[in-house]
N, C-alpha and C positions, 0 to 999 in steps of 0.2 A: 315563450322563452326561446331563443336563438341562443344553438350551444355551437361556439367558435370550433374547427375542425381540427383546426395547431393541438388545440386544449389534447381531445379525446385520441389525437396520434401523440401528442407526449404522454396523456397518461396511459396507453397500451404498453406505449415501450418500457414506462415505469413494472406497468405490473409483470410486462416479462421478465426485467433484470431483478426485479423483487428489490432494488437499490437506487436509489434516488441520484448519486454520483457515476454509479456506473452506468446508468440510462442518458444523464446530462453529458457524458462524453462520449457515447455513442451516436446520440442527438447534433453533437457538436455545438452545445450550449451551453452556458456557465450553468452552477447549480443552482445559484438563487433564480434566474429564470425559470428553471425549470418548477422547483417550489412555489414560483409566484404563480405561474400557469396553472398548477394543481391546484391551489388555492382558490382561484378565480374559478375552475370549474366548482370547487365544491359550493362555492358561494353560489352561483346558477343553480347547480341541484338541489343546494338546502340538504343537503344531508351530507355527512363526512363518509367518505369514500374509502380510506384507507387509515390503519394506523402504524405510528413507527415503534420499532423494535429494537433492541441493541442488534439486530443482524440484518435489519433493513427494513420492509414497510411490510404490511398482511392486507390484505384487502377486504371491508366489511362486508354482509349481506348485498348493501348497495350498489359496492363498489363492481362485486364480480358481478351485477345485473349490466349496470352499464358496459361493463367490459365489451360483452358481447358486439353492444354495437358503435367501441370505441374500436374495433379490433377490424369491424367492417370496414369502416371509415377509413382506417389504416391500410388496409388491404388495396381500396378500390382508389386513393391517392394514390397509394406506388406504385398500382396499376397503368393510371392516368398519366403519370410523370413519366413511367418506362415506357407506354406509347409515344409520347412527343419527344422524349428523349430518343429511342429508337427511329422515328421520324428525321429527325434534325442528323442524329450521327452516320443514315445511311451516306449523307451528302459530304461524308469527310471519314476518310479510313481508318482502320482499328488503330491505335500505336500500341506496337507490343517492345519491351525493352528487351535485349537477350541477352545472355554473360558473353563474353568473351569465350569463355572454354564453351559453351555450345552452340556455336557457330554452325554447324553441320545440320541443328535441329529447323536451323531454317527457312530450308527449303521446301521443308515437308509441313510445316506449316503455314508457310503461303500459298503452296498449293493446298490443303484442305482448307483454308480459311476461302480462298475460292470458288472451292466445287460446293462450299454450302453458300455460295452467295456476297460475301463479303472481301473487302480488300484490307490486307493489311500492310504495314510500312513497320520494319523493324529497324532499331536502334541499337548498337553493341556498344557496349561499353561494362566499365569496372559495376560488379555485381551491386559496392555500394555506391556508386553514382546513379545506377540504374532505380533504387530503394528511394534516392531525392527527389529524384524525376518524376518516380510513381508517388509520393509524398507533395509534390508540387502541382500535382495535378497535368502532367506533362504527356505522362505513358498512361494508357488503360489498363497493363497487367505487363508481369515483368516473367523471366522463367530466369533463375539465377540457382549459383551458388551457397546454399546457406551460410550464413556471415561465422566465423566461431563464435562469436557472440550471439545477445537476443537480436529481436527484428524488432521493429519500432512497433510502437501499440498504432497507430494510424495504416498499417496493413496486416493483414492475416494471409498464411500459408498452406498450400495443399502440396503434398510429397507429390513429385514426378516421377523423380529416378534416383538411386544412388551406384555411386562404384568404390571402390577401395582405388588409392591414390596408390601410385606402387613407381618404384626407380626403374625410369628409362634407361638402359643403357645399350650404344652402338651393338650393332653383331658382332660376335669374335671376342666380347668382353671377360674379362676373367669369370663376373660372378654371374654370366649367361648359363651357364648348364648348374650354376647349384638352386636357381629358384627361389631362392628366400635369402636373404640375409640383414645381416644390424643397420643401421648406417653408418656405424664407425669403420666400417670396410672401406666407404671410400671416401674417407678423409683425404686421401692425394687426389683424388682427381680432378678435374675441371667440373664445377658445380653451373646449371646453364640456367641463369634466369630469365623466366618467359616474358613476365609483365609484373616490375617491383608495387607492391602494393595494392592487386588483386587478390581476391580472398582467396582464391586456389594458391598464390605465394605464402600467404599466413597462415595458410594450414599447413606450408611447407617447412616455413620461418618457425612451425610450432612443433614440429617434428625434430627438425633440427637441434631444435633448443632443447630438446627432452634426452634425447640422444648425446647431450652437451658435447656436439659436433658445430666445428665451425671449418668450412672448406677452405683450405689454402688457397687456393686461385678458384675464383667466382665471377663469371659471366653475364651481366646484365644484356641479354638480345632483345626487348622490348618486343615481342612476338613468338608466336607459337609457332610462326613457317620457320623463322629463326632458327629458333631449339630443336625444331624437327630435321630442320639442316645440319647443325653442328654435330646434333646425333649419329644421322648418315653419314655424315663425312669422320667418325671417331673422334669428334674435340672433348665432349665430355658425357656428363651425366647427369640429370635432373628428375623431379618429384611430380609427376602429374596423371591423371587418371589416364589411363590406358587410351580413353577411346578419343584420343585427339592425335594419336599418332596412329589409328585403325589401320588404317590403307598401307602406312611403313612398315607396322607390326605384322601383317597376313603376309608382307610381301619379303620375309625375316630379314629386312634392312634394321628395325631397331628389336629389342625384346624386352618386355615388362617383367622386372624381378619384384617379387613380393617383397614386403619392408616386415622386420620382423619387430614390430612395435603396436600397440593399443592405439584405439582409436583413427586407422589409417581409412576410416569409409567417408566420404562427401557426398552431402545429401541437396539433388536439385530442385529445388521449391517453386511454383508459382506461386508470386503473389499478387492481391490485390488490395484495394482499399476495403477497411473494415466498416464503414460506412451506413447505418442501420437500413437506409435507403438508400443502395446502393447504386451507384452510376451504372446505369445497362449494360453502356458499351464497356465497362468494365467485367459483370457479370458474363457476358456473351464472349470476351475474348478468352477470359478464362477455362469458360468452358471451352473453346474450339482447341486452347495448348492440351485439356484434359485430352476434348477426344482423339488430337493428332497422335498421342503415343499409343493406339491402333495402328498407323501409318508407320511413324518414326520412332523405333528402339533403338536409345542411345548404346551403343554396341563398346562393348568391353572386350579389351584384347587382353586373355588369361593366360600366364606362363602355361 
């Protein structure tokens, strides 16, 4: 008897998810594959391997014996694939996707993705462009903004960093010595948008809207050097985590006023594909953004 290997790695991952749909979409296979597969090995082993349950499948006597060396099988594949995958990917650089607001983080991770051996090529762009890209197979791992929304079930997320979003405003500003306040304070002022339609503006757009403040004169600068100029030179005021203005704020050209509202923190995510056998050079790049925040603290400028 010759028992196919597909068979004995779909039915591991079955017996892990304990769910026949949530293994077929992890697998990246329709579900009746997946069932036909199962099938087919029972028929080779002559004995029924698993039963279904209303909460998903239990595995018989049988079933957990082969386990064991369905799981081997499983192991020493994605072993096999993450050598020649790791082989092939050394001859072409990591792609790491990176938001817009942290821009600054990338320095420090080309240089550690270096000193361990590896070159990487980053990409900026809107946090949810960057989610397609890594959806499309384009990027190996992304380091973004969390969306206000979910993330797509085709990547999973590891926390970074977070900061509290907080109003920029010039030195010399009225509400610079009080530290805190609503946003209906400055309903007059010049309101500066950085980039319409990045997720750091729709946590801005969502604030706003809670506040049921709408700014009289509004600013589209399509950039952060922008906003950080308008800032400096006193045109207006805007919504964005502190530490993209670090260097103007230590140097008290702008100051961070606390927003007195719920929900003001933004949380930075890496993400990767969710992938059961996951692409290496994805696993690997992942890991080097975990370990660069040893190197790089994204740095938060506190009234």
């Amino acid at each position: 008897m010759r028992l196919n290997p597909d068979y004995l790695v779909t039915f591991s991952v079955v017996a892990e998810y304990g769910n026949i749909s949530r293994a077929a979409e992890a697998l990246r296979l329709s579900q009746p594959a997946v069932s036909g597969q199962l099938r087919a090995l029972q028929d080779l082993v002559g004995e029924r391997l698993y039963n279904r349950t209303a909460y998903g499948i239990t595995l018989t006597e049988a079933g957990e014996y082969l386990l064991t060396y369905a799981r081997t099988i499983a192991v020493t594949l994605s072993s096999a694939a993450e050598h020649l995958e790791s082989r092939r990917s050394r001859a072409r650089p990591l792609r790491l996707g990176l938001s817009w607001m942290l821009g600054t983080a990338a320095v420090s991770m080309v240089t550690s993705a270096h000193a361990a051996g590896h070159e990487v090529r980053v990409t900026s762009g809107h946090s949810s462009h960057l989610l397609d890209a890594l959806t499309a197979g384009t990027l190996d791992a992304a380091l973004i903004v969390r969306p206000v929304g979910s993330l797509p079930a085709e990547v999973e997320a590891q926390r970074f960093s977070a900061e509290d979003l907080c109003l920029l405003v010039p030195a010399g500003h009225r509400l610079e010595v009080r530290g805190s306040t609503p946003l209906l304070a400055v309903g007059q002022d010049v309101f500066l948008w950085p980039m319409v339609g990045s997720t750091v503006a729709k946590h801005a757009e969502r604030l706003l809207a809670e506040a049921t403040l709408i700014p009289v004169v509004q600013f589209e600068l399509g950039s952060l050097t922008a906003v950080r100029e308008a800032l400096v030179r006193g045109i207006g005021v805007t919504i964005l985590p502190p530490s993209v203005a670090a260097a103007e704020v230590e140097a008290g050209l702008i100051s961070p006023v606390l927003i007195e509202a719920p929900n003001v923190t933004v949380e930075y995510v890496v993400v990767t594909p969710t992938d059961v056998l996951a692409r290496p050079a994805s696993r690997r790049l992942g890991d080097l953004i975990m370990k660069s925040r040893q190197v790089h603290r994204l740095r938060s400028a506190r009234p």
